[in-house]
N, C-alpha and C positions, 0 to 999 in steps of 0.2 A: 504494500500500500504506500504510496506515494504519500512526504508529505506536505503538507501544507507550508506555505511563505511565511513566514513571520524570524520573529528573534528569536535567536537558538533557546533561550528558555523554554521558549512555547513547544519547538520542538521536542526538545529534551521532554521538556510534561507529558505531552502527546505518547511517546512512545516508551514510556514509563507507565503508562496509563493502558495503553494497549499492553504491553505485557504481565502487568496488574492483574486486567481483566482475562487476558489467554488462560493464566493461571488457575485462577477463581474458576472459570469455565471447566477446567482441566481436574479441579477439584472437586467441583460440583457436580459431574458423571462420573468420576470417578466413585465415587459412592454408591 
């Protein structure tokens, strides 16, 4: 996934947050 233009913060958050949620995801069928 492509991302978004902005300052590397926002990136940096963005794909902290996608790998946040992969996890969560990852954990939650997991069960």
């Amino acid at each position: 996934m492509p991302l978004p233009p902005g300052p590397a913060w926002v990136r940096d958050a963005l794909a902290a947050c996608d790998q946040r949620c992969e996890e969560l995801d990852a954990g939650a069928y997991a069960q």
